[in-house]
N, C-alpha and C positions, 0 to 999 in steps of 0.2 A: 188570788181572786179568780172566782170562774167567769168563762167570756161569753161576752152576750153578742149579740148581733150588731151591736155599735164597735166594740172596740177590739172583739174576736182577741181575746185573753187568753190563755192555756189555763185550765180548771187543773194549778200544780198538787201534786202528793205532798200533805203536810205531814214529813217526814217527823218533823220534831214535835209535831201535835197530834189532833187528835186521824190517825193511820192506823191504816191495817196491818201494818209493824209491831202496833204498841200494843194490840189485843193480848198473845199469848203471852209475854213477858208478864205484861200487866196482872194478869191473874196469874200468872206461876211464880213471880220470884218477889211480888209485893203481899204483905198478908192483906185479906181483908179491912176495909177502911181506910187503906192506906196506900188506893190504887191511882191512877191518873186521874185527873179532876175532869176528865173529860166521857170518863165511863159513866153510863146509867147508873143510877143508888144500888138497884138489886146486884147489881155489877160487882159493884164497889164494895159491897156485904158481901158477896156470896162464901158460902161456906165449903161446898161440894158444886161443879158446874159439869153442865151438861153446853157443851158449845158445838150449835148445828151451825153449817153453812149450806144458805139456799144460793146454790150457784146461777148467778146472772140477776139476782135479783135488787135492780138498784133503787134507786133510793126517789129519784123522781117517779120511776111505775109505780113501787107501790103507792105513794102520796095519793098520785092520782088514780090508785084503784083502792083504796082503803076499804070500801062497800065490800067488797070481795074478801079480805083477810079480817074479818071480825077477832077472830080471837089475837092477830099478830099486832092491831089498830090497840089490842089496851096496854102492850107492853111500854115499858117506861123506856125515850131513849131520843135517835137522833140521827143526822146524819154523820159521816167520816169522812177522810176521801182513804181511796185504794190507791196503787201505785201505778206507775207506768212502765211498759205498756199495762195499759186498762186489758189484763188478758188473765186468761182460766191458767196455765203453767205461772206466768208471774208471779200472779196475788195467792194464787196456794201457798208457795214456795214463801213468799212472803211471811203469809200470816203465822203457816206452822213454826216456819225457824225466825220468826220476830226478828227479818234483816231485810235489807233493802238491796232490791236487784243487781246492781253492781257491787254488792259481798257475796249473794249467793250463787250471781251468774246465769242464772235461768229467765232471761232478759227478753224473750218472745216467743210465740208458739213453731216459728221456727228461726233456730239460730245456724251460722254461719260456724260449723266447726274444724273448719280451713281443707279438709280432704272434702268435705260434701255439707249439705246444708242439713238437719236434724231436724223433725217433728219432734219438739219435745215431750208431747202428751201418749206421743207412741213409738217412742225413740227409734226413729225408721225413716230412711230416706227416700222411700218408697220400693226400693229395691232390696234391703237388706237389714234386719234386725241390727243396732248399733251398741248392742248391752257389753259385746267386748268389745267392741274397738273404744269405743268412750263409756267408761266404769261410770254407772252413775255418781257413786263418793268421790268420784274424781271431779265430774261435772260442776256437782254440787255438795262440798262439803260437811256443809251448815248441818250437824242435829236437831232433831225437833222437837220442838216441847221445850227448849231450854236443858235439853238433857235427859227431863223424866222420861218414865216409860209409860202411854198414853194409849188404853183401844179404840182403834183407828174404825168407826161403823161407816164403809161406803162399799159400793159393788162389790159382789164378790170377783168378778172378773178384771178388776183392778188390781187384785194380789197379784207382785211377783210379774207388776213391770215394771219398765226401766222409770218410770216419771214416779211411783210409787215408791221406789228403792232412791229416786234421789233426793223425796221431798218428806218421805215418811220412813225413811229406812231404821227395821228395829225394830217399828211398833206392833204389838201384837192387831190381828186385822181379822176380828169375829165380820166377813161381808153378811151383804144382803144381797135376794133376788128379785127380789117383791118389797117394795115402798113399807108396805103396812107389816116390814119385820123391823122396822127403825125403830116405834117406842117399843116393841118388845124386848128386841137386842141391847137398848138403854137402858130401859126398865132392870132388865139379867146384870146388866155392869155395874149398875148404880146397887142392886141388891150382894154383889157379890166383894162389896166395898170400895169399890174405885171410888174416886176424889174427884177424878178430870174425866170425862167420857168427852171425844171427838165425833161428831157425826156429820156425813154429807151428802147431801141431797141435789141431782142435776137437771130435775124434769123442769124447770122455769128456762132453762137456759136453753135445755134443746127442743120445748118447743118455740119460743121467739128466734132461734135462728131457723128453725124449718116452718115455720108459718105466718111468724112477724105477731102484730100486736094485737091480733082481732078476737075472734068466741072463741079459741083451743086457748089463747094463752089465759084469756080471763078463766077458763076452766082448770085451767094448772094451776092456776094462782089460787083459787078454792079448793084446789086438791091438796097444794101445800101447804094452806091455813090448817086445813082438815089434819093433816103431817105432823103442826105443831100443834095441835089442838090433845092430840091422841098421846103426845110426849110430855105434855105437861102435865095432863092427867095421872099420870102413873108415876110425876116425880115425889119421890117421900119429900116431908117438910124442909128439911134443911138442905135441900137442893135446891139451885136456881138455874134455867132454861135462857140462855143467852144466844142470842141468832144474829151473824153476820151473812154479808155476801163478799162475794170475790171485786164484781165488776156490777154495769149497768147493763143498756144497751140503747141502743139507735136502729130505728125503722130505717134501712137504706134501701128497701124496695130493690126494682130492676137497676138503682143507678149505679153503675161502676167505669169505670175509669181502664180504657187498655193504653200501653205507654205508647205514643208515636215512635215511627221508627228512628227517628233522628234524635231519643232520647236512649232506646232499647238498645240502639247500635252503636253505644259509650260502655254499656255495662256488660261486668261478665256473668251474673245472675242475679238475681233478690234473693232474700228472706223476710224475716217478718210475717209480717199478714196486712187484710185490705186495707185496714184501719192504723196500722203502724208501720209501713213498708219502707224495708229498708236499701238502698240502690247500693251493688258493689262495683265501681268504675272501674273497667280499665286504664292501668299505669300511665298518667301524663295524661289526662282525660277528664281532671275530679272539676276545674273553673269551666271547660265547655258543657261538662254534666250538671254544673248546679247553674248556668245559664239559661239552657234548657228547660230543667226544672222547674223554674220559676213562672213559667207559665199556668201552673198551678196554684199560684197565690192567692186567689179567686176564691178555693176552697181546700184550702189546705195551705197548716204550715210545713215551710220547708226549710231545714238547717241542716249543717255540717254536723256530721259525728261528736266533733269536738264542742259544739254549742250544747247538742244534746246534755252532753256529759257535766258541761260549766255550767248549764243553767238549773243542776240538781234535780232531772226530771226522771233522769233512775237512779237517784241514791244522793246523799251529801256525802256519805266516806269517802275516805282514801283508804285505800287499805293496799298488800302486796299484790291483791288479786286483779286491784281495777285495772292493770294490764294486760292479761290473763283474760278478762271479761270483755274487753275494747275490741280484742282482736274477734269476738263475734260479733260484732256491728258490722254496719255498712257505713257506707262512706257519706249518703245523704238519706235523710229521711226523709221520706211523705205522710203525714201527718195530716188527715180529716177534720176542719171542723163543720165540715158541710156532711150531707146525708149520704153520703157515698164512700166509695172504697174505689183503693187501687189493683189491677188485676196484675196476678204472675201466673204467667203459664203451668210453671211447675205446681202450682199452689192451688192441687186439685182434693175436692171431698165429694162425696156421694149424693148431695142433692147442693142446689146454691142457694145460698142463706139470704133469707130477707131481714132479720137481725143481727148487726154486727157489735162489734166491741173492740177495742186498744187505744182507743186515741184518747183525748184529753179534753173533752168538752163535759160537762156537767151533768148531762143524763150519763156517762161510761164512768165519771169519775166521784160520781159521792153513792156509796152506799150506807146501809145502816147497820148500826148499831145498837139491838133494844134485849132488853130483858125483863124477865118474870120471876117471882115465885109462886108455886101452886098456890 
């Protein structure tokens, strides 16, 4: 159930329905007709797919901008939810190896890898490229595609890093420079006989986090209608156009959150990010840290590592790894479901964001799932 303002509920990842998990399995190892009951028809048909991801775009913006995405408003479809954290490394990692964050391990945008903390989207601690010290197939094992071999259409300057080698590693990767090379480069794959063509798309995402929800986004949000407009156009008959996102977002404006010192001066650093933050206590310190903590219940959940884990919010398996993957947590989370984020010093980017994402409220955590044919 997602939470409302009465009973402030966690909006959980239905892992075993209808998830951002179950996308790629779903069309690669079920034939046609014979896919999840919870996929759009065209979905469920498709013969040949073209599967775009408009990163950041979730499921309550566009409802409520629909005027804006004309031609994305006739696809047949619905919402999902995405997994937790509600984060852009997560739900990639997700979607392409159709597993859940505690199998794949890429469990937030930055994780806890016991020598230093790692930016996983730039595998960089700020100090130092991390692509030998932690192999991304080490990181994240999981192939993608289920195995096949799948052209990967996103940035060109995405080939040949580490987040790309741990979530896409193998796939041939025709990039782009320019937006309006996406239906061309789909167009060349789809003529050149591929089956499955991957594509993705970031500009919804990065402009709500660098201007929030006002005239640039609604202008992105027409430029990416324009995106699928131009893709479906040029798909031959027997293909179908099927469009996911990763996450949602939340306007948190100027509001954030710095730790007091009498909560700062129990830990030995964070990871995570604003919206999923994770506290690492010092030893014999974890009931005075979550004491503390708790002065935040106001506007945010807060649990033990081990509730995280029991309450299925990254993942239902057990597997050898959820070991292995525990020891990059923290010890308490801080968890938003108010319009704000937690700040960590270390946990610097080049402008500050007025759109955020990872937490588990209902604009971060349902997006959609729609599709077309020409």
């Amino acid at each position: 159930m997602c939470w409302t303002e009465a009973v402030r509920e966690p909006c959980r990842p239905d892992y075993l329905g209808a998830n951002l998990v179950g996308v790629v399995p779903g069309l690669i190892l079920r034939p046609p007709g014979q896919r999840p009951s919870w996929f759009p028809e065209p979905a469920n048909e498709a013969e040949r797919i073209v599967l775009l991801v408009l990163d950041g775009l979730g499921w309550e913006q566009f409802s409520a901008r629909r005027h804006l995405m004309p031609t994305l408003s006739d696809f047949v479809g619905g919402p999902i939810t995405t997994v937790a954290p509600s984060t852009t490394a997560t739900a990639l990692t997700s979607l392409v190896t159709g597993s859940q964050p505690l199998e794949h391990g890429i469990v937030g945008y930055r994780i806890d890898m016991g020598r230093t903390v790692m930016n996983t989207l730039r595998w960089h601690d700020g100090r130092r490229d991390l692509r030998n010290e932690f192999p991304p197939s080490d990181v994240q094992p999981i192939p993608a595609f289920c195995g096949s071999i799948v052209p990967v259409i996103s940035r060109a300057e995405h080939e040949g890093t580490g987040f790309t080698a741990a979530h896409l590693r193998g796939m041939p990767h025709p990039g782009w420079r320019s937006a309006s090379s996406i239906a061309v480069e789909v167009n060349r794959q789809l003529a050149s006989g591929q089956r499955f063509v991957y594509a993705y798309y970031d500009g919804v995402d990065k402009i709500a986090h660098e201007r929030g929800f006002g005239t640039y986004y609604e202008a992105e949000l027409a430029l990416a209608d324009r995106l699928v407009a131009s893709i479906l156009e040029g798909l031959p008959a027997d293909a179908t156009l099927i469009v996911v996102a990763d996450h949602g977002q939340v306007d948190t404006g100027d509001e954030s959150i710095d730790l007091p010192l009498e909560l700062s001066s129990l830990l030995t650093h964070q990871s995570g990010e604003g919206r999923f933050r994770w506290l690492h206590v010092k030893p014999g310190r974890l009931d005075d840290a979550f004491a503390v903590a708790r002065q935040f219940e106001p506007v945010a959940w807060i649990r033990h590592r081990e509730e995280v884990i029991e309450s299925g919010w990254l993942g239902l398996a057990s597997s050898a790894r959820t070991d292995v993957v525990r020891r990059r947590l923290g010890h308490i989370a801080l968890v938003p479901f108010a319009d704000t984020s937690f700040n960590d010093p270390s946990d610097t980017g080049p402008f500050a964001l007025r759109c955020r994402h990872g937490s588990l409220t209902k604009p971060e955590m349902l997006v959609p799932l729609l599709a077309r044919r020409p």
